[in-house]
N, C-alpha and C positions, 0 to 999 in steps of 0.2 A: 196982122198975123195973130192969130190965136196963141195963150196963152199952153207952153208944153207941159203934159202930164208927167209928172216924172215920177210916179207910182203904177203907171199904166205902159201896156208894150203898141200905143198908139204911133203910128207912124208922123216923124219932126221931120217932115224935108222943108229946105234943104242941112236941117238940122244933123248931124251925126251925135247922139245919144248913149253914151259909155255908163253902162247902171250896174256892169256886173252882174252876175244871177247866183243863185243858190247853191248850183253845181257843185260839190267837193270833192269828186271823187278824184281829181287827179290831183290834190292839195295835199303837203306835208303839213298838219298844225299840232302843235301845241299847247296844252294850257297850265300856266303857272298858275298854283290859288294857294292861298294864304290862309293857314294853320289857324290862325290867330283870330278868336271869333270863328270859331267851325260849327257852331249851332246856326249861321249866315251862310257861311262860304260853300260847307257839305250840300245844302240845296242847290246854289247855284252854279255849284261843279257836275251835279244832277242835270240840270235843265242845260248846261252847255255841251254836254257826252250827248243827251236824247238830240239836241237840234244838228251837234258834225253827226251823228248818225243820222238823223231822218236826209241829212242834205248830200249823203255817199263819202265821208271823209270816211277813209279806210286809218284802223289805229291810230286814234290822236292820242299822242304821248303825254301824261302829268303829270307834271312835279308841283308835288306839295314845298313848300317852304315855310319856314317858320312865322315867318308876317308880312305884311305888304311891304314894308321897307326894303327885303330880301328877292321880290320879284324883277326889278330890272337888272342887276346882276346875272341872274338866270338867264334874262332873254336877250341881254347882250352875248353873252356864252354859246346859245344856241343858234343867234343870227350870224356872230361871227364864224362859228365852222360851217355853214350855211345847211341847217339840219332841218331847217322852217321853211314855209310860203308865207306863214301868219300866225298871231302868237294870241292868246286870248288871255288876261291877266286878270284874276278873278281879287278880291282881298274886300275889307268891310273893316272901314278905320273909325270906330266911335269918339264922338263929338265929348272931349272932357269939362274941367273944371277950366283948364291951362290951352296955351298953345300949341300946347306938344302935338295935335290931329291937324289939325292946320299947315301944323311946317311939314310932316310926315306926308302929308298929302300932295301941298305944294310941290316936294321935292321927287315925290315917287312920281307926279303926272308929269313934271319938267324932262323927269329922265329917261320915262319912257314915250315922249312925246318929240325930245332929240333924235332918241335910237332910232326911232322909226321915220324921220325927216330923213336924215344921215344914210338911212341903208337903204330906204324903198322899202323892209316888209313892215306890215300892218300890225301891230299889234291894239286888240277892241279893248278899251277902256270899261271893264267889268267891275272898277273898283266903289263900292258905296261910302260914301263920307256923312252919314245919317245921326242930325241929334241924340237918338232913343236907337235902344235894341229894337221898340215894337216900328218903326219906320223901317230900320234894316229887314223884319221878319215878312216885314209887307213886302218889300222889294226881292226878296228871295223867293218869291213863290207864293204870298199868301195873296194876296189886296191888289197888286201893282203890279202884276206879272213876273216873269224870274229874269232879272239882267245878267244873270249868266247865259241863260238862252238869248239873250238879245246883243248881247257882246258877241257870242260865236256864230250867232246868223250876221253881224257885220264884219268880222272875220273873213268870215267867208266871201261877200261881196265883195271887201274891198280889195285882198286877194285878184278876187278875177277881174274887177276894175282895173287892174294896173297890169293884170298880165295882158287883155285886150288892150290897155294903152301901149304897152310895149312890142306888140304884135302886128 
């Protein structure tokens, strides 16, 4: 048996192949991004508004927050009055002297990695944990492409992955 494309809309039989697509128009999402470091985040709040628009999300709602620590808070809030389909959590925690980035990191991907086991919606992991500002600058839109575009185009996928799974 040949080996499946899973980048490609090649037909798997007798394989059934759930990839999700781009489609957002019928999706409520949200994006939480973090205050904190906004010469980072401002871009990649940029590049995630252009991608749920080019992909037909109608009004994605933002809430800025003061820092990445403050983001799952929020998207526990907004999943439990069930106000989402999928959450996009943008934030850019610089690497210090100490372990303070480390455990802040550790603890914000544990708790938005629960939330989203626990309820079924998606929330894309947009958050950068980069040595240097000039790594984070790359990743925002310079050198490395913008992972705020790239967190709300898997958003969006994994969204409709799961609404076809449940379908």
């Amino acid at each position: 048996m040949a080996r499946p494309c899973l980048h490609c809309d090649a037909k798997l039989e007798p394989m059934r192949l759930m990839r999700g697509g781009t489609d957002g128009s019928h999706l409520r999402v949200a994006v939480i991004v973090s205050r904190w470091n906004e010469f980072v985040t401002t871009p990649m709040l940029e590049g995630a508004l252009d991608t749920l628009a080019s992909q037909s999300v109608k009004d994605p709602v933002v809430y800025a927050v003061p820092g990445t620590w403050e983001i799952p808070v929020v998207a526990a809030e907004l999943i439990r009055r069930k106000e989402v389909d999928a959450l996009v959590a943008l934030g850019c925690i610089l690497q210090g002297q100490t372990t303070h980035a480390q455990l802040l990191a550790g603890d914000v991907s544990h708790a938005l990695m629960d939330l989203q086991v626990q309820t079924g919606v998606p929330i894309a992991w947009g958050i950068l944990t980069p040595d240097t500002a000039d790594q984070a600058i790359d990743r925002a839109g310079m050198k490395m492409g913008n992972k705020g575009r790239e967190a709300a185009s898997a958003a969006i996928e994994m969204a409709n992955v799961l609404a076809e799974r449940n379908n």
